[in-house]
N, CA, C and O atoms as a GROMACS GRO file, in nm:
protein
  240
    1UNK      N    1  -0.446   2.192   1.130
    1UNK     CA    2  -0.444   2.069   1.052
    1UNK      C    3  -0.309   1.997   1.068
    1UNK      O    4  -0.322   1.875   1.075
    2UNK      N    5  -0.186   2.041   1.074
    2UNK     CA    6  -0.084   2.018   1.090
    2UNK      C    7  -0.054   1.931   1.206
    2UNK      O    8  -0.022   1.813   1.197
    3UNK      N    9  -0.068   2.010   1.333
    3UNK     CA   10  -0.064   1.963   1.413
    3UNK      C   11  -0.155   1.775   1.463
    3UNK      O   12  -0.129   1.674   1.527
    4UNK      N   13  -0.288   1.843   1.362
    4UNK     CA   14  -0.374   1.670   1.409
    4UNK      C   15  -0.315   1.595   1.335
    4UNK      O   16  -0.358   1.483   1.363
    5UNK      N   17  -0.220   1.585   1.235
    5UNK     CA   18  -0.159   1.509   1.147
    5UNK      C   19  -0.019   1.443   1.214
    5UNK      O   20   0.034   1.333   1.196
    6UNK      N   21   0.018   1.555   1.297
    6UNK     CA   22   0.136   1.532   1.376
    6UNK      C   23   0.110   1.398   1.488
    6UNK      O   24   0.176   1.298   1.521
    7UNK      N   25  -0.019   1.455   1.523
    7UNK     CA   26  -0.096   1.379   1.619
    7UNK      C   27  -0.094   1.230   1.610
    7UNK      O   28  -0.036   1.152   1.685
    8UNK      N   29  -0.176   1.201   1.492
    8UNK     CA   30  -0.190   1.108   1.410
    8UNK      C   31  -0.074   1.036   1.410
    8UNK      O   32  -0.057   0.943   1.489
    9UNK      N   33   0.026   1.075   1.311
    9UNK     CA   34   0.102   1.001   1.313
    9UNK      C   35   0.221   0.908   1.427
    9UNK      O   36   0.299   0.813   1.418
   10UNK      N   37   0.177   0.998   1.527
   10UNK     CA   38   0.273   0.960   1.676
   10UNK      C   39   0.155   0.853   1.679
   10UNK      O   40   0.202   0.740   1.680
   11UNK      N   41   0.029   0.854   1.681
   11UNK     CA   42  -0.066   0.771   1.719
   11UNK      C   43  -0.055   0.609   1.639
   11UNK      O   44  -0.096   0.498   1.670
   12UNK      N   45   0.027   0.667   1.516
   12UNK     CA   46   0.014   0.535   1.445
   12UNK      C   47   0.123   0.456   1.451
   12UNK      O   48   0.138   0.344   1.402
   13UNK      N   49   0.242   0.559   1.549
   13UNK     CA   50   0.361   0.481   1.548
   13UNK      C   51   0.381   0.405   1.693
   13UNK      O   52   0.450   0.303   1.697
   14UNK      N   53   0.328   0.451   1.798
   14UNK     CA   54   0.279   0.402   1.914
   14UNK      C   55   0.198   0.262   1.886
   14UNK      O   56   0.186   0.194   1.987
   15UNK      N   57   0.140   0.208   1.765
   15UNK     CA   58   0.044   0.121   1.768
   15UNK      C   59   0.123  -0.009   1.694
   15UNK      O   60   0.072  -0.120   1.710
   16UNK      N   61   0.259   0.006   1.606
   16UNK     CA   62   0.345  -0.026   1.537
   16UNK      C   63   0.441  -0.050   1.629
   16UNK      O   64   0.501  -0.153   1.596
   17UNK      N   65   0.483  -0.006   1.724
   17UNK     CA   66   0.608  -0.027   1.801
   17UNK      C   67   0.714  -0.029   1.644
   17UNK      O   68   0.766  -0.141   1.635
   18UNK      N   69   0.736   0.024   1.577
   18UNK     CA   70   0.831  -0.006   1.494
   18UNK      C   71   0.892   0.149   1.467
   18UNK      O   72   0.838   0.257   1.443
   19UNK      N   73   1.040   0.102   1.483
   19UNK     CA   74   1.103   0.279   1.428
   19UNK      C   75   1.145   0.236   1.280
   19UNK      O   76   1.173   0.132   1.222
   20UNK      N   77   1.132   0.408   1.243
   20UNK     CA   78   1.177   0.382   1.088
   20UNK      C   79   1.322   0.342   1.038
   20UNK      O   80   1.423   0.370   1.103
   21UNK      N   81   1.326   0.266   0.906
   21UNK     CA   82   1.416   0.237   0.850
   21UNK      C   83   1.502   0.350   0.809
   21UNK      O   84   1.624   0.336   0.817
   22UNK      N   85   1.461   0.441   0.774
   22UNK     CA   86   1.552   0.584   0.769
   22UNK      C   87   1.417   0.692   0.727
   22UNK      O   88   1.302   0.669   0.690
   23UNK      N   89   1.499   0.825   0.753
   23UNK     CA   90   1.446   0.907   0.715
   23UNK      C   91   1.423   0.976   0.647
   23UNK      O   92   1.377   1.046   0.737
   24UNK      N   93   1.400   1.056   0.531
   24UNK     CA   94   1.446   1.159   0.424
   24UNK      C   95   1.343   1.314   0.467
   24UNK      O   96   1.225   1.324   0.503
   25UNK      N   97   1.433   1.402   0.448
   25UNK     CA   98   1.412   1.530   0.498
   25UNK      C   99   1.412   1.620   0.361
   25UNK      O  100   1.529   1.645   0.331
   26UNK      N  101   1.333   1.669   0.282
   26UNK     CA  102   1.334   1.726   0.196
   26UNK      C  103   1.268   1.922   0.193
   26UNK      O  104   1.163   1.947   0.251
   27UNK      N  105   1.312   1.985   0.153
   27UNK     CA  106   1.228   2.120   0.163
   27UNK      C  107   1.199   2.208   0.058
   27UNK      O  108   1.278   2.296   0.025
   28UNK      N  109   1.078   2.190  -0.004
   28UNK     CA  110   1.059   2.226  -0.111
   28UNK      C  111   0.972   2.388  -0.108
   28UNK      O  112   0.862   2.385  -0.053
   29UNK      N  113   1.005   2.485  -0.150
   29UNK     CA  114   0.958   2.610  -0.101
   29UNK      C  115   0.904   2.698  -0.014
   29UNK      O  116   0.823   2.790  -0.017
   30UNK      N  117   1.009   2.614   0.106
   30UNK     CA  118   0.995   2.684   0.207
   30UNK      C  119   0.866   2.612   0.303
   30UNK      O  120   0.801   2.682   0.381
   31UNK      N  121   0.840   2.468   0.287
   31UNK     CA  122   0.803   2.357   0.342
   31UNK      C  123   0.897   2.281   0.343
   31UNK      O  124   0.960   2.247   0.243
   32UNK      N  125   0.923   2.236   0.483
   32UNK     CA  126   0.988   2.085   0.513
   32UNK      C  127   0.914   1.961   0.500
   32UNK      O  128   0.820   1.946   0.578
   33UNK      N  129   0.948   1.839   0.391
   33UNK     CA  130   0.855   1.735   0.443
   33UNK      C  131   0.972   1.625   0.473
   33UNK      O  132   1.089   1.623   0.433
   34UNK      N  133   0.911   1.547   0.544
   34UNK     CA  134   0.962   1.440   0.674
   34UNK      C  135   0.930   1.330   0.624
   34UNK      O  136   0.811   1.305   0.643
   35UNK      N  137   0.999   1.235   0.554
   35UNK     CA  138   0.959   1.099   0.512
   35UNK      C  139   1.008   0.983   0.617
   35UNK      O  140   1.119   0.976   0.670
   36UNK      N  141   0.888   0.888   0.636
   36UNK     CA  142   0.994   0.850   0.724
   36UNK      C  143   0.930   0.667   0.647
   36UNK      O  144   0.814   0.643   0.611
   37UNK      N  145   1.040   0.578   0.643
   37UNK     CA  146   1.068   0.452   0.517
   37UNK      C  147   1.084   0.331   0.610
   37UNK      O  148   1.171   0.322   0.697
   38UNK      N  149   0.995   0.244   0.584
   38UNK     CA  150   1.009   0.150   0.661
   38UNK      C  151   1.007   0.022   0.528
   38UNK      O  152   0.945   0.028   0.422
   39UNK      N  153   1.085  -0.078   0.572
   39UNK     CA  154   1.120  -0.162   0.470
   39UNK      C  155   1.051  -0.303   0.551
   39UNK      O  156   1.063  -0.302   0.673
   40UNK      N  157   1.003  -0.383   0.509
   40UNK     CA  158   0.925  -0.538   0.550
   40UNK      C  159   1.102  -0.648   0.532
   40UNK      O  160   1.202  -0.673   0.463
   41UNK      N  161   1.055  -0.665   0.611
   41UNK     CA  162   1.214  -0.762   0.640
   41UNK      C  163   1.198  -0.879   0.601
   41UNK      O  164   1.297  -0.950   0.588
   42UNK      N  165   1.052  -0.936   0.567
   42UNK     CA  166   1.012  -1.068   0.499
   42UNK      C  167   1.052  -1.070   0.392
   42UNK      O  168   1.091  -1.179   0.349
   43UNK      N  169   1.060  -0.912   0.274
   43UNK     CA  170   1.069  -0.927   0.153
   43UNK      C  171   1.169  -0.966   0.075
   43UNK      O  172   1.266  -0.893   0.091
   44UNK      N  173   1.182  -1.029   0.018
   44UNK     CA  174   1.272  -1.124  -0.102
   44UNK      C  175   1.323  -1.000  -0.209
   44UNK      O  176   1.420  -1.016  -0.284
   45UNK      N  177   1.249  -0.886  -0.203
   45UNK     CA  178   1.340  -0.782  -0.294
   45UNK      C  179   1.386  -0.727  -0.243
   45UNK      O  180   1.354  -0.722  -0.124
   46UNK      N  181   1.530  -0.617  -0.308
   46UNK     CA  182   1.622  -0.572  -0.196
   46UNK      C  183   1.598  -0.442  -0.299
   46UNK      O  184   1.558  -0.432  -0.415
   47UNK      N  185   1.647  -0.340  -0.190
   47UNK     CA  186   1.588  -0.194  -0.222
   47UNK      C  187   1.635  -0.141  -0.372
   47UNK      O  188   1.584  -0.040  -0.421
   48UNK      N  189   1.719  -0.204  -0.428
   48UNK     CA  190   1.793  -0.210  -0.531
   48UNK      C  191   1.723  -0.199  -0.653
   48UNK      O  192   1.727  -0.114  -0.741
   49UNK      N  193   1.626  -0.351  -0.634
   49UNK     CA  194   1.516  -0.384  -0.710
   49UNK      C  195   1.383  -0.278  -0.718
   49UNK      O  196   1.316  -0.242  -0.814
   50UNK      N  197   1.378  -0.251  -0.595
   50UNK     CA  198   1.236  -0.170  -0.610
   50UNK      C  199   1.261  -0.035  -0.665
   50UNK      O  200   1.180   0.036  -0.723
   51UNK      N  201   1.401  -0.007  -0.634
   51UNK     CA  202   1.470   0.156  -0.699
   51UNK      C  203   1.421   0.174  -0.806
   51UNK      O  204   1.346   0.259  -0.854
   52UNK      N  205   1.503   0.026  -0.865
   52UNK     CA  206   1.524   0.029  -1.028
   52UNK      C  207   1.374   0.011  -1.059
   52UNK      O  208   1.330   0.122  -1.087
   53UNK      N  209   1.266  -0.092  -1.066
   53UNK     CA  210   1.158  -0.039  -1.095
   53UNK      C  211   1.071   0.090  -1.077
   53UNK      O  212   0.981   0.108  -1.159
   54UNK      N  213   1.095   0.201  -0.953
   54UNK     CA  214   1.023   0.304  -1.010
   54UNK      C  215   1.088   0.393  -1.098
   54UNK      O  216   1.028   0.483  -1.157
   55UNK      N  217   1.234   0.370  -1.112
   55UNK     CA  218   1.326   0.449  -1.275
   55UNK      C  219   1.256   0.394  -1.324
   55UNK      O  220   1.168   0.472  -1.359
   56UNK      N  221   1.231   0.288  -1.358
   56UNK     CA  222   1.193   0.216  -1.502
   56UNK      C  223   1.066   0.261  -1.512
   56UNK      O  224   1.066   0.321  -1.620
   57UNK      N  225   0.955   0.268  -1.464
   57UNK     CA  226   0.816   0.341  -1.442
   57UNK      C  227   0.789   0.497  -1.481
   57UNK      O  228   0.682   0.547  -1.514
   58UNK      N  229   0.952   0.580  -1.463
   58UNK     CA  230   0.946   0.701  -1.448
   58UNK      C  231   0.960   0.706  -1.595
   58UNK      O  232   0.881   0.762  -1.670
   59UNK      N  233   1.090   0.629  -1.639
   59UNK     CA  234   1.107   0.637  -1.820
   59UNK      C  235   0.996   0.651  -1.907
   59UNK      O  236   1.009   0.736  -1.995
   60UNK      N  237   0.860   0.570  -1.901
   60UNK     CA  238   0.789   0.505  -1.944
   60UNK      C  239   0.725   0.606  -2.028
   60UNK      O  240   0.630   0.574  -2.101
   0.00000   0.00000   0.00000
C-alpha cells in the first residue's frame, strides 16, 4: 500500500510540474510522515493569517 501511494504521489507531481513550498518531516511512533506545502501565489493571505486562523479554530 505504501509503495502505490508513493507511486501516486510522484504521479501527481509529474502532472503539476510544481515543487513544494517546503517540507515538514515529522515522526510519530516510529512512523515518518512527509508533508510536503504548497502555497497559491495568487493568494491575498499571507501564511501568517492562515496560521493564526487554525490557532484560533484550535481554541474554540
Amino acid at each position: 500500500m505504501a509503495e502505490n501511494e508513493k507511486t501516486d504521489i510522484k504521479e501527481i507531481q509529474k502532472e503539476q510540474h510544481q515543487k513544494p513550498d517546503g517540507i515538514l518531516t515529522k515522526k510519530i511512533n516510529g512512523k515518518t510522515f512527509v508533508t510536503e506545502i504548497y502555497f497559491d501565489k495568487n493568494s491575498k493571505e499571507t501564511f501568517q493569517d492562515k496560521l493564526l486562523k487554525v490557532v484560533q479554530s484550535e481554541q474554540k
